[in-house]
C-alpha positions as CSV (number, residue, x, y, z in Angstrom):
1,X,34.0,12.3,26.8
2,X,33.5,8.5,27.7
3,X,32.6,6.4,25.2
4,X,29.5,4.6,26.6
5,X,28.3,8.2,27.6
6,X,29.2,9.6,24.1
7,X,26.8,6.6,22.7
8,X,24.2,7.5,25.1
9,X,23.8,10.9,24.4
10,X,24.1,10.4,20.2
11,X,20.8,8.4,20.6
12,X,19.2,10.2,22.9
13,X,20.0,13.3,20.2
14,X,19.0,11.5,17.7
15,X,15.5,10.0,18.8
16,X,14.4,13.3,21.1
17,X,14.9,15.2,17.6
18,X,13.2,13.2,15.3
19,X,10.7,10.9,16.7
20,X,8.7,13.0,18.1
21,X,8.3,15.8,15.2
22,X,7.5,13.0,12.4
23,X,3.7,13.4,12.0
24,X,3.2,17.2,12.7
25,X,2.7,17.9,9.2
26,X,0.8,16.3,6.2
27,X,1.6,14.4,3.2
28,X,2.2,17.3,0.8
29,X,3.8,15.4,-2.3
30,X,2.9,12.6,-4.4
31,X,6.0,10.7,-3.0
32,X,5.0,10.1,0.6
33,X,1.2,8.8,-0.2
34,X,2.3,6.9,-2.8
35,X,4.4,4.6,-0.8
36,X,1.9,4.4,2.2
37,X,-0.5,3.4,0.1
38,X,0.7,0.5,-0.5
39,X,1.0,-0.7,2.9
40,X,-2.1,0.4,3.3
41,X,-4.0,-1.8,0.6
42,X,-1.1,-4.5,2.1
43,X,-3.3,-4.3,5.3
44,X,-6.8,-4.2,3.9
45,X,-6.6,-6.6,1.3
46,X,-4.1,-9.5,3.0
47,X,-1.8,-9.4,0.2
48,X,1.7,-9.5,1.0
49,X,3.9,-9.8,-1.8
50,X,1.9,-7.8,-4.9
51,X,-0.6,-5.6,-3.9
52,X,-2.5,-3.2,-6.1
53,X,-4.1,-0.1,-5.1
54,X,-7.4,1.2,-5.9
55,X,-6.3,2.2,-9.7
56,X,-4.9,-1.0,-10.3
57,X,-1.0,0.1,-9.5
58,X,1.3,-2.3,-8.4
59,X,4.5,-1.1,-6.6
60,X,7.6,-0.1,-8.2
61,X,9.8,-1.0,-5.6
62,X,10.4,-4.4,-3.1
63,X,8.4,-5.1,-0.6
64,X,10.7,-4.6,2.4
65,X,9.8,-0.5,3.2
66,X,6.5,-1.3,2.8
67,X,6.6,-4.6,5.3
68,X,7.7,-2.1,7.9
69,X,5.9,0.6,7.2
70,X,2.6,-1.6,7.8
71,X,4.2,-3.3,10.6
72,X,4.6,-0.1,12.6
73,X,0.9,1.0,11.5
74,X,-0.2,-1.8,12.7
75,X,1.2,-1.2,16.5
76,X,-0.5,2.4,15.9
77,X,-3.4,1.3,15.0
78,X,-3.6,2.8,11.2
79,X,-1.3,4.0,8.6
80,X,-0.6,7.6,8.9
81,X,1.7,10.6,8.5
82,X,4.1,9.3,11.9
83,X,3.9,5.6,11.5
84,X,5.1,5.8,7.8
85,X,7.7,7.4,8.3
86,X,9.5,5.8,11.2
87,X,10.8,3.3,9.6
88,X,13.1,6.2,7.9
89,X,13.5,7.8,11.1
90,X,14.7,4.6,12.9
91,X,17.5,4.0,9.6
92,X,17.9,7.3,9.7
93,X,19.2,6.9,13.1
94,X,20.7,3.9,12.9
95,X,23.1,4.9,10.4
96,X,24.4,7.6,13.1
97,X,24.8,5.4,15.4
98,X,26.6,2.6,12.9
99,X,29.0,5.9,11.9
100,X,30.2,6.5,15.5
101,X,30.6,2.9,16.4
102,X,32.5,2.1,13.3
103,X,34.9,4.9,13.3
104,X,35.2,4.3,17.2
105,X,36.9,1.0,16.6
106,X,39.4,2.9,14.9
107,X,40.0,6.0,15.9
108,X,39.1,8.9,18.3
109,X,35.7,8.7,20.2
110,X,35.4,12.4,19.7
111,X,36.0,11.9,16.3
112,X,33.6,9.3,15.6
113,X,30.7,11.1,17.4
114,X,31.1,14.9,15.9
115,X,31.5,12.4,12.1
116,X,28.4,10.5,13.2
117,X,26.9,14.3,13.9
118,X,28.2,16.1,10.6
119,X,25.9,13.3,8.8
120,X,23.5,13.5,10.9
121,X,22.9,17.3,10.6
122,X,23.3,17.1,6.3
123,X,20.9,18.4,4.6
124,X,20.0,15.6,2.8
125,X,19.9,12.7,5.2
126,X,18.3,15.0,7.2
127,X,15.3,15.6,5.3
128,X,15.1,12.1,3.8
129,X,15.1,10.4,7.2
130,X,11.3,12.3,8.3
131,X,9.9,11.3,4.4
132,X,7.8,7.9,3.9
133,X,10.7,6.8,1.1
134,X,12.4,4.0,0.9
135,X,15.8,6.0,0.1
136,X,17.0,6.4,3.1
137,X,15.8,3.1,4.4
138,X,18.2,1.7,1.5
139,X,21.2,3.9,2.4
140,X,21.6,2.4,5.9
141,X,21.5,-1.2,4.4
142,X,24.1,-0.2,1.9
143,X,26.7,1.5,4.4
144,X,25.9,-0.8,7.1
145,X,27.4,-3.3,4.5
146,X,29.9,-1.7,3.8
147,X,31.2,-1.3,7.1
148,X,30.6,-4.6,7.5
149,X,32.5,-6.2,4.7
150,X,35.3,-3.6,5.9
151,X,35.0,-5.2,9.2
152,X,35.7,-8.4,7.2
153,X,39.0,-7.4,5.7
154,X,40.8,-6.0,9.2
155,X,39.7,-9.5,10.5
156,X,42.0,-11.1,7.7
157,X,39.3,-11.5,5.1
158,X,38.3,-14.7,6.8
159,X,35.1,-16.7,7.1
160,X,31.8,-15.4,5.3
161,X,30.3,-12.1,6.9
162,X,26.8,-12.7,6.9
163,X,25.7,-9.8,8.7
164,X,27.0,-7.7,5.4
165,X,25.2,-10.6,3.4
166,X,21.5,-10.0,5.0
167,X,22.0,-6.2,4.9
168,X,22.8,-6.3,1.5
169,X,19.8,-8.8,1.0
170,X,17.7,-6.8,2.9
171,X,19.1,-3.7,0.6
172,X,17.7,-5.4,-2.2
173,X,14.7,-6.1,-0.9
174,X,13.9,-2.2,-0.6
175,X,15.3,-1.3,-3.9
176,X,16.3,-3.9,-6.2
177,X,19.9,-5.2,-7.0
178,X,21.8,-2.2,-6.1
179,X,21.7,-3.0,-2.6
180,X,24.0,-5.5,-2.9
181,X,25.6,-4.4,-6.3
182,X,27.5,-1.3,-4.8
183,X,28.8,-2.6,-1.5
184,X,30.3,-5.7,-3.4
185,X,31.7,-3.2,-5.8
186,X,33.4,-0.5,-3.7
187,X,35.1,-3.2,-1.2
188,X,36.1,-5.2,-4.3
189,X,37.8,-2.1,-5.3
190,X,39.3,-1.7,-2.0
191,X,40.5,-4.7,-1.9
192,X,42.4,-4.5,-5.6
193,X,44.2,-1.2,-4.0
194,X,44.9,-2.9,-0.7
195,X,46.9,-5.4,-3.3
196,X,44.6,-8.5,-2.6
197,X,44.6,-11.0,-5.4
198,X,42.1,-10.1,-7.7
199,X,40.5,-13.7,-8.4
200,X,40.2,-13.7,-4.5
201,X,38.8,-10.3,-4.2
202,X,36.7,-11.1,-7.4
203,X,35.1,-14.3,-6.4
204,X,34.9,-13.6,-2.8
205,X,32.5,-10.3,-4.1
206,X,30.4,-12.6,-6.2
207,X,29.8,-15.5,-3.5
208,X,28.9,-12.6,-1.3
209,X,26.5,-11.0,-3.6
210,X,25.1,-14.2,-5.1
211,X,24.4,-15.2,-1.4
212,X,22.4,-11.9,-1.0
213,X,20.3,-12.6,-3.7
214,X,18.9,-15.6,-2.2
215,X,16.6,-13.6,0.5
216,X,15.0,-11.4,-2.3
217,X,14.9,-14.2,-5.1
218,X,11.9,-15.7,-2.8
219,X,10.2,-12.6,-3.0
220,X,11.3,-12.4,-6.7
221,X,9.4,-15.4,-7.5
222,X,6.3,-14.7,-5.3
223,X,5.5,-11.6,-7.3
224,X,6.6,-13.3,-10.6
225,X,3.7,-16.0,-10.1
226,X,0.9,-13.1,-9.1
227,X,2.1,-10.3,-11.6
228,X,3.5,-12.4,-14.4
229,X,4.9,-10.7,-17.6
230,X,3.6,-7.3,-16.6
231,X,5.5,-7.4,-13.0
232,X,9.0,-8.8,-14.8
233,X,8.7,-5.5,-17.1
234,X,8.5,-3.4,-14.5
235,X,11.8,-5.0,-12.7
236,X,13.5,-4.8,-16.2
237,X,12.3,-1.6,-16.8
238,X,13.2,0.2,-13.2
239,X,16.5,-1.9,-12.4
240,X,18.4,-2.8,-15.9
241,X,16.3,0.1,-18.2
242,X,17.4,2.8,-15.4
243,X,20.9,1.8,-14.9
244,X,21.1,1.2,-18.9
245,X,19.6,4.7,-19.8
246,X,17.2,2.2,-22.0
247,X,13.9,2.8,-20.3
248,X,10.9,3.4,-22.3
249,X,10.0,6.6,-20.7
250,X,12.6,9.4,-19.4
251,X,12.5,9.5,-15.6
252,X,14.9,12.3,-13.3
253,X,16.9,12.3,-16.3
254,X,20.0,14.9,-16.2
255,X,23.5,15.4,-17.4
256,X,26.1,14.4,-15.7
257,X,27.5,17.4,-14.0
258,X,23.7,17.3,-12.1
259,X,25.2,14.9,-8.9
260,X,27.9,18.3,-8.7
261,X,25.1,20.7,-9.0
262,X,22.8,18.4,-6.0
263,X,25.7,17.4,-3.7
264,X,26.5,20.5,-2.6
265,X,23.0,21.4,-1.5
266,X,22.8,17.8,0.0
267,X,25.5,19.1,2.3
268,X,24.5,22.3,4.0
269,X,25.2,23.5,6.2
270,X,28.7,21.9,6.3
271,X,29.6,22.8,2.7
272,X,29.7,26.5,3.8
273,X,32.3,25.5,6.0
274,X,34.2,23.3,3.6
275,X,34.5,26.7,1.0
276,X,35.7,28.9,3.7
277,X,38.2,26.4,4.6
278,X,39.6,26.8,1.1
279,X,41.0,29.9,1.8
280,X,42.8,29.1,4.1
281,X,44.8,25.9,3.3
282,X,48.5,25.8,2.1
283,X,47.7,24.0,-1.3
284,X,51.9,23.9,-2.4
285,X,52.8,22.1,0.5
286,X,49.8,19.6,0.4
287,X,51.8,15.9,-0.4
288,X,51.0,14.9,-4.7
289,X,48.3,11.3,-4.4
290,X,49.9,9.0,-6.5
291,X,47.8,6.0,-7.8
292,X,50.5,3.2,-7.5
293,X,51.1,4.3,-3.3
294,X,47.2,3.6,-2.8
295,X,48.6,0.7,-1.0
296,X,50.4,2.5,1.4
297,X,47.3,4.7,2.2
298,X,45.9,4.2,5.5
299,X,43.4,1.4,5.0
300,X,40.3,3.3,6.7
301,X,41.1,6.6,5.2
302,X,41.6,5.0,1.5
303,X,38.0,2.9,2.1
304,X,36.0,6.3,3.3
305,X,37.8,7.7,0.0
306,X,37.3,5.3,-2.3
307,X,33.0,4.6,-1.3
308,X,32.5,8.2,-1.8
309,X,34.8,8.3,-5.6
310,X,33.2,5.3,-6.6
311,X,29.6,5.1,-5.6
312,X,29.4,9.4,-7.0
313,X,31.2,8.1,-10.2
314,X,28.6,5.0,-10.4
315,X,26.1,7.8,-10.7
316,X,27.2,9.6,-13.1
317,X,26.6,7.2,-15.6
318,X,22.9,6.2,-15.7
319,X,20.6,9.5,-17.5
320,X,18.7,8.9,-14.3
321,X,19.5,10.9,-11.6
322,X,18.0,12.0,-8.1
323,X,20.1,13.7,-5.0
324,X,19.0,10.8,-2.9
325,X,21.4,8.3,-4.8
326,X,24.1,9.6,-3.3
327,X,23.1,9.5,0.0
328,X,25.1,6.3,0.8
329,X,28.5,8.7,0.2
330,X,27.0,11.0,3.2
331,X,28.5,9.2,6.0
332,X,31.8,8.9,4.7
333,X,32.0,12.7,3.9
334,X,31.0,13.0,7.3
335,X,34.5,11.8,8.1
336,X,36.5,14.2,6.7
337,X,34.3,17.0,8.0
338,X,34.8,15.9,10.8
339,X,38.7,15.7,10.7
340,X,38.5,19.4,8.7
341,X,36.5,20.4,11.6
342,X,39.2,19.4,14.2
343,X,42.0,21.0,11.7
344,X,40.4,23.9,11.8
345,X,40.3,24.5,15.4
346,X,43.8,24.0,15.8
347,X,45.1,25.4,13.2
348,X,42.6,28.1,11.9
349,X,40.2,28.6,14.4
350,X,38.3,31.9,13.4
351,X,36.9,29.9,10.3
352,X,35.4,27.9,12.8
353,X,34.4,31.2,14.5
354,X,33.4,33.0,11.5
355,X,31.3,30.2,10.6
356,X,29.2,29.4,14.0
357,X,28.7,33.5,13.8
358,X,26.9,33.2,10.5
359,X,25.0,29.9,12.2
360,X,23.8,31.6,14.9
361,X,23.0,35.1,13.5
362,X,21.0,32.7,10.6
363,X,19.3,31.2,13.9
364,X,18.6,34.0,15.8
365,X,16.8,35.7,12.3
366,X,14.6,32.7,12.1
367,X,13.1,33.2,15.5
368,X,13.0,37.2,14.9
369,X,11.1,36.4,11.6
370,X,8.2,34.7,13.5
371,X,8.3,36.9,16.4
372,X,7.5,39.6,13.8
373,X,4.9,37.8,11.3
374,X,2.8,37.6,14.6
375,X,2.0,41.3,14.2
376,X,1.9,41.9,10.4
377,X,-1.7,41.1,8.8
378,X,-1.1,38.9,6.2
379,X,-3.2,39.9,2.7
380,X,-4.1,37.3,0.3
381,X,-3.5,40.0,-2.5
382,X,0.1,40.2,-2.0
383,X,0.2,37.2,-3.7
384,X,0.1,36.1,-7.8
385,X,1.2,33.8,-9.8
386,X,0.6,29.9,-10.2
387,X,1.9,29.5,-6.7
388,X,0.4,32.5,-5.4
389,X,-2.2,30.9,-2.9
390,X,0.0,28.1,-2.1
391,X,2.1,30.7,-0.7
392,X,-0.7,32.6,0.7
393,X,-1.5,29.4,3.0
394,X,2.2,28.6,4.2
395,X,2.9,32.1,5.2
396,X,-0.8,32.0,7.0
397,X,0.3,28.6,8.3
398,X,3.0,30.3,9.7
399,X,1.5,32.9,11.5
400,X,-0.8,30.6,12.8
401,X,1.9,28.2,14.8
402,X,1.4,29.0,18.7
403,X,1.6,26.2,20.5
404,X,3.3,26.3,23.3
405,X,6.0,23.5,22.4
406,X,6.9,25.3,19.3
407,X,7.7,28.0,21.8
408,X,9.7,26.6,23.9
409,X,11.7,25.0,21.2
410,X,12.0,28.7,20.0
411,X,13.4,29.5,23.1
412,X,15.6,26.7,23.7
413,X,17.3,27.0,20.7
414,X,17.9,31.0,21.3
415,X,19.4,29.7,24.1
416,X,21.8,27.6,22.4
417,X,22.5,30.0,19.7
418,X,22.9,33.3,22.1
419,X,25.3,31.2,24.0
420,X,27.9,30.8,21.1
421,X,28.6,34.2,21.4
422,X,29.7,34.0,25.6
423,X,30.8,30.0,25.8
424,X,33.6,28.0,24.4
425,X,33.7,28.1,20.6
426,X,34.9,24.5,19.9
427,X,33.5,21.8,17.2
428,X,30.9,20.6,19.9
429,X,29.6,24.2,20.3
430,X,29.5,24.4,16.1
431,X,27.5,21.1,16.4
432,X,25.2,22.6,19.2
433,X,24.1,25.3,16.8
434,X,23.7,23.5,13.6
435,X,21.3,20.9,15.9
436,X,19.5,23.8,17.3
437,X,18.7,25.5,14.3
438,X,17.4,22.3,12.5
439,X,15.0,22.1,16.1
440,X,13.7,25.2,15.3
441,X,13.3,24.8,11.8
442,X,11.6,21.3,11.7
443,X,9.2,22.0,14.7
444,X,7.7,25.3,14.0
445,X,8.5,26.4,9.9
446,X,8.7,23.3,7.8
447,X,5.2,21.9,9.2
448,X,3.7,25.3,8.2
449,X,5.7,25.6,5.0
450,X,4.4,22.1,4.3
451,X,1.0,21.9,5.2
452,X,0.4,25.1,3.2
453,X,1.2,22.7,0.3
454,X,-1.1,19.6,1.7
455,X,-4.1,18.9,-0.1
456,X,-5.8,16.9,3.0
457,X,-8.4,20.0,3.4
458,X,-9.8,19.3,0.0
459,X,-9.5,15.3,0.0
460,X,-12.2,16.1,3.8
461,X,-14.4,18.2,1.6
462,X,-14.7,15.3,-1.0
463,X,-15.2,12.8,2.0
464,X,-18.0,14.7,3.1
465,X,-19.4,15.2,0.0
466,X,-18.9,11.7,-0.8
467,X,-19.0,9.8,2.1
468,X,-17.4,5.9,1.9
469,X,-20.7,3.7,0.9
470,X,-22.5,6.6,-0.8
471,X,-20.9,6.9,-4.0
472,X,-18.0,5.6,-5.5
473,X,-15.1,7.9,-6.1
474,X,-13.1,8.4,-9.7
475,X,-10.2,9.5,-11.0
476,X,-9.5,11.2,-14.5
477,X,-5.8,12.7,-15.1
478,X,-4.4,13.3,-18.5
479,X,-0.7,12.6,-17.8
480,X,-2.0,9.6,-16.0
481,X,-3.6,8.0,-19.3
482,X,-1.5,8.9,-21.8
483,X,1.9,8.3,-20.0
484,X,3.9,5.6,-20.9
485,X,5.6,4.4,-17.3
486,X,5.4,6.4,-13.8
487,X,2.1,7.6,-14.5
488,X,0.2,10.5,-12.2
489,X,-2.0,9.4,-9.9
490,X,-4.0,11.8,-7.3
491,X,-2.2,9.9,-4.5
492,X,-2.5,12.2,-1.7
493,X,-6.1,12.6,-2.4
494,X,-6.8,8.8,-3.0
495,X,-4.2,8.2,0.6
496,X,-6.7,10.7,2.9
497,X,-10.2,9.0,1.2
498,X,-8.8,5.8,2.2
499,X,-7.6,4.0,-1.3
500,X,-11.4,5.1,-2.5
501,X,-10.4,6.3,-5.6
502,X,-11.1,4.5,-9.0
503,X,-9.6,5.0,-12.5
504,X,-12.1,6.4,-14.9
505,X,-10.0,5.4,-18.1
506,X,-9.7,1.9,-17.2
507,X,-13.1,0.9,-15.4
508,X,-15.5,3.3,-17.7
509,X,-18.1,3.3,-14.9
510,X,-21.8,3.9,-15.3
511,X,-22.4,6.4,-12.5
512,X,-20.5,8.0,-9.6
513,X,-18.2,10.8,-8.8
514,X,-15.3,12.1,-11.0
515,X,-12.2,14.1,-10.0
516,X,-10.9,16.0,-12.8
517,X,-8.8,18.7,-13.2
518,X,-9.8,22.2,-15.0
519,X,-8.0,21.7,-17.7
520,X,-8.4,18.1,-18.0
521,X,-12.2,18.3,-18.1
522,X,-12.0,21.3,-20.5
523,X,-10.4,18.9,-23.2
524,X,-11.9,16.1,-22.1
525,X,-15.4,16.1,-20.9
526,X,-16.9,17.0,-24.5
527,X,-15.6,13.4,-25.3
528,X,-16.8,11.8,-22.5
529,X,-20.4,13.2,-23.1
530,X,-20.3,11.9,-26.6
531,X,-20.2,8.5,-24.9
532,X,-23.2,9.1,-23.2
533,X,-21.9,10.8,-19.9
534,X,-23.8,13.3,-18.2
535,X,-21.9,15.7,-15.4
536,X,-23.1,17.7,-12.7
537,X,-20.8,19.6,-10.5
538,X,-20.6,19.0,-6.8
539,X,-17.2,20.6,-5.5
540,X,-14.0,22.2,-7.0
541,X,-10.8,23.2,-4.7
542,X,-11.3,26.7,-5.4
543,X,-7.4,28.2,-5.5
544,X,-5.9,24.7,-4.2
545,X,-4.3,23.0,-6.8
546,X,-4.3,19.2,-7.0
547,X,-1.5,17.6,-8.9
548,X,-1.0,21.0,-10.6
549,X,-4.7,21.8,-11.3
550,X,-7.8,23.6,-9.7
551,X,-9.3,19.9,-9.5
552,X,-13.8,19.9,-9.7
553,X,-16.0,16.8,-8.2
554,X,-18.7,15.8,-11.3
555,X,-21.5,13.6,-10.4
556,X,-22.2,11.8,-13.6
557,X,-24.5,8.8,-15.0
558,X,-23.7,7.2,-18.5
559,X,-27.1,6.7,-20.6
């Protein structure tokens, strides 16, 4: 395969897979909404560097994700589902394109693209490059610096590399510090083992990261001026007090086995593969690694090594921890699936076999369980629990999916899968059927699984209840007022009524419309009447829970 054709047909994968399937399904978490939100109120209210939503939130995070979020919505004419998240989608693809061409320069075409493929079909890049996040937005700054400043060393470690320096600039512009703090620290690493002197590998690490800093320290100072003490807490509190296991509230915190326990999800379906190869390997006659011969290590193969040890032992320290941290290790995995993958095939080629069997026949059962939910009446009484009609509406979701696209992406990727059985069984055809069965599942069962969790049907009801200029909205959540950082907003709801809604607590209005959860208006409405509120109910989501809670609509006036 041809190297300018090999790049060719990675990007037209990658885009022809992902682009267009980014806004067939709703916001269904807080996550998403609460990130487009804030390009949102960036839009409306001209404010650039600090801008608070309708509850008075600022952002958590740098402005850079949000910038381009608001710049694509602004080509599409609004901030929705797609144009949020295609700023994801685009790093998302951009880092598998920056895996081939950087393991192209130095070894196998073939190589490079089925490593740039393994990453590409993980499980959680994959899912994290069709969110509105910033995570994986932050990942392709951080390993496109570090294949960058890898770039520097072959060249003799000479000159400044400032493409590394904006990226990691850029990288802490999305997330804070880290974006330059881990690519300065792996390659510094690398370049102790390579036996580079360590006050040149030291200050060269510092000059680079010091010049990152100068990008973001404009911003820095911007939002300093409009947010004063509050905004320098919150950058304390989510960069040093989250690193530090010192913040003032917990947040994702877990032990430290927990990046174990998320990194082997993170990597179906590849991980399967990577077990089954266990079996098979000739452990006694596998060469002893030695710490003082990391020199002698292949320089490429010790750098892919060492990001993934360092950055996954990096994250082991802080109490918080998330599966998308790791993400920047993804890539560099990749590499030595990739190389198993090859192994394999020469050397032990029915686990190879065994495996794309198990693929396909997972495949083929995907298609035959839709086929067969099309004649099965589904009854809303098989279903109890707390989750119960959340269930109810993905399975009915489900059943409803017939278009004809969804069809013919069924049948396409039959096609692909059926043909493993009768074609060559090489690492391309492995790839072919991991690829098609992430086509079916992203076009025709996550938007129903998904949009059986989306609250946008109830957020319509309250918009035509509640039309914009003929009442103002509230909000009243418990968790919301009495948390101490991170607090819960209804951010999907407040996203779909277009940044409408108000906070109760704070604003103590004298008439309009209040959101309020069952349980939340149980224990606190008797309170609110004793100030001299008077409620009338208008609406409640029936069995749709919003942010955990059959949520009612009060009309109320304060005497």
């Amino acid at each position: 395969m041809k190297t300018n054709k090999t790049f060719w047909l990675l990007l037209a994968v990658c885009v022809l897979t992902v682009i267009p399937l980014l806004g067939i399904y709703d916001y269904n978490t807080k996550g998403e909404p609460r990130e487009s939100i804030v390009s949102y109120t960036m839009i409306e209210s001209g404010n650039w560097i600090l801008p608070r939503n309708s509850v008075g939130e600022m952002a958590y995070k740098p402005p850079f994700f949000y910038w381009a979020v608001a710049a694509v919505s602004v080509v599409c004419g609004e901030v929705n589902e797609f144009s949020s998240r295609v700023p994801s989608a685009i790093a998302y693809i951009a880092l598998t394109i920056g895996i081939f061409l950087f393991y192209r320069r130095w070894r196998d075409g073939m190589l490079a693209f089925v490593a740039a493929m393994v990453a590409f079909t993980s499980w959680e890049l994959h899912r994290q490059g069709f969110n509105c996040r910033v995570d994986m937005v932050l990942t392709a700054f951080i390993v496109g610096a570090l294949m960058l400043l890898y770039r520097w060393y072959e060249r003799g470690m000479k000159g400044i590399p400032f493409w590394a320096i904006l990226l990691m600039g850029l990288g802490t512009l999305t997330k804070g510090p880290i974006g330059a703090l881990l690519p300065c620290l792996v390659t510094g690493i690398f370049l102790l083992c390579r036996k580079v002197n360590f006050f040149r590998a030291f200050f060269s690490m510092v000059l680079f990261g010091v010049l990152s800093l100068i990008l973001p320290a404009l911003w820095y100072y911007a939002a300093w001026q409009q947010g004063g003490q509050e905004f320098l807490d919150l950058v304390l509190e989510e960069n040093v007090g989250r690193m530090t296991s010192t913040m003032s509230y917990e947040s994702c915190v877990e032990p430290w086995y927990y990046n174990f326990m998320t990194l082997v999800p993170g990597y179906l379906p590849w991980v399967i593969l990577a077990l089954m190869a266990l079996f098979v390997v000739k452990w006694k006659a596998l060469p002893k690694p030695s710490l003082p011969k990391l020199s002698s290590y292949d320089p490429l193969d010790l750098f892919s090594f060492l990001c993934i040890v360092v950055i996954f032992v990096f994250y082991c320290f802080p109490q918080s921890k998330r599966s998308v941290y790791l993400m920047p290790i993804y890539p560099f995995i990749a590499y030595y699936v990739a190389k198993m993958l090859f192994w394999l095939h020469k050397e032990h080629h029915r686990v190879n076999n065994i495996f794309g069997a198990f693929v396909s026949i997972l495949g083929l059962l995907m298609v035959t369980a839709f086929v067969v939910l099309k004649f099965i009446h589904v009854d809303p009484t098989w279903f109890h629990g707390r989750h119960g009609f959340q269930n109810y509406s993905m399975l009915l979701q489900l059943q409803q999916a017939n278009s004809w696209w969804q069809w013919a992406l069924l049948a396409f990727g039959s096609f692909i899968l059926i043909a493993w059985w009768r074609g060559k069984r090489n690492v391309l055809g492995l790839i072919m059927l991991v690829l098609a069965v992430y086509l079916q599942f992203d076009s025709v069962y996550k938007p129903a699984v998904l949009n059986g969790k989306s609250v946008k049907n109830v957020a319509a009801a309250v918009e035509r209840l509640v039309p914009e200029g003929e009442g103002e909205l509230y909000e009243f959540i418990e968790d919301g007022v009495l948390a101490k950082g991170d607090p819960v907003h209804y951010f999907e709801m407040n996203f779909y009524l277009h940044d409408r809604v108000g906070n109760f607590h704070t604003a103590k209005p004298s008439e309009g419309y209040l959101m309020i959860g069952v349980d939340d208006a149980e224990k606190w409405l008797p309170r609110f009447e004793q100030e001299g509120y008077t409620f009338s109910k208008v609406y409640d989501s029936g069995q749709q829970r919003v942010a955990g809670q059959i949520m009612h609509l009060l009309k109320f006036t304060k005497r």
